[in-house]
C-alpha positions in Angstrom: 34.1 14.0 10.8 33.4 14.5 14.7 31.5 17.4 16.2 32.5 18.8 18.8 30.2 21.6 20.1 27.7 23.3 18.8 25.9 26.5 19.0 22.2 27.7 18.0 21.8 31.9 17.9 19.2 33.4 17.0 20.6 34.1 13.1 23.7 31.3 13.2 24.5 28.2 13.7 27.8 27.8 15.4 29.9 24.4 15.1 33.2 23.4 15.9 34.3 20.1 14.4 36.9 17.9 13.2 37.6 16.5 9.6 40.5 14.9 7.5 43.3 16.9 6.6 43.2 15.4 3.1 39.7 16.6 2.7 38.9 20.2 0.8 37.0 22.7 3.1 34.9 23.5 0.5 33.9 20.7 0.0 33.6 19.8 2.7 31.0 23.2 3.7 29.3 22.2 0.7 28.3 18.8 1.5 27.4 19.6 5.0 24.8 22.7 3.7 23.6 20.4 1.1 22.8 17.6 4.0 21.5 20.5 6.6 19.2 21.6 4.0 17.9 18.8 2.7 17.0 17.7 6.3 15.2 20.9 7.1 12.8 20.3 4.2 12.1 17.3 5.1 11.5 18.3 8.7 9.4 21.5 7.4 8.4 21.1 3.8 6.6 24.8 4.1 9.7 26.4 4.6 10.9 25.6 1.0 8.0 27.1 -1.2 8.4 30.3 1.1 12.1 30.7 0.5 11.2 29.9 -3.3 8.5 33.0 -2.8 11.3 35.2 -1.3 14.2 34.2 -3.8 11.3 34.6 -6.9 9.8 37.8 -5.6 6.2 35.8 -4.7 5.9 34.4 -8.7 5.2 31.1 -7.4 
């Protein structure tokens, strides 16, 4: 895989980026949200109990 620009909006994230042909988009997508999520919690570990709060209706 080779990025090969990137933009940061206000609401998206844009990327445009290169992979194998023989590889699925979707799986591709999905391993990539999985990886850019994982290091956002890391990075801000706040930011998951409030999105637990928001996707529980504040239960936690």
């Amino acid at each position: 895989m080779q990025i090969w620009k990137g933009v940061v909006s206000k609401d998206y994230v844009y990327v445009c980026l290169e992979y194998r042909p023989s590889q699925d988009v979707s799986t591709f997508v999905k391993k990539l949200k999985v990886r850019s999520s994982g290091k956002l919690y890391q990075n801000f570990p706040e930011m998951r109990k409030k999105l637990w709060r928001l996707l529980l209706g504040n239960k936690l």
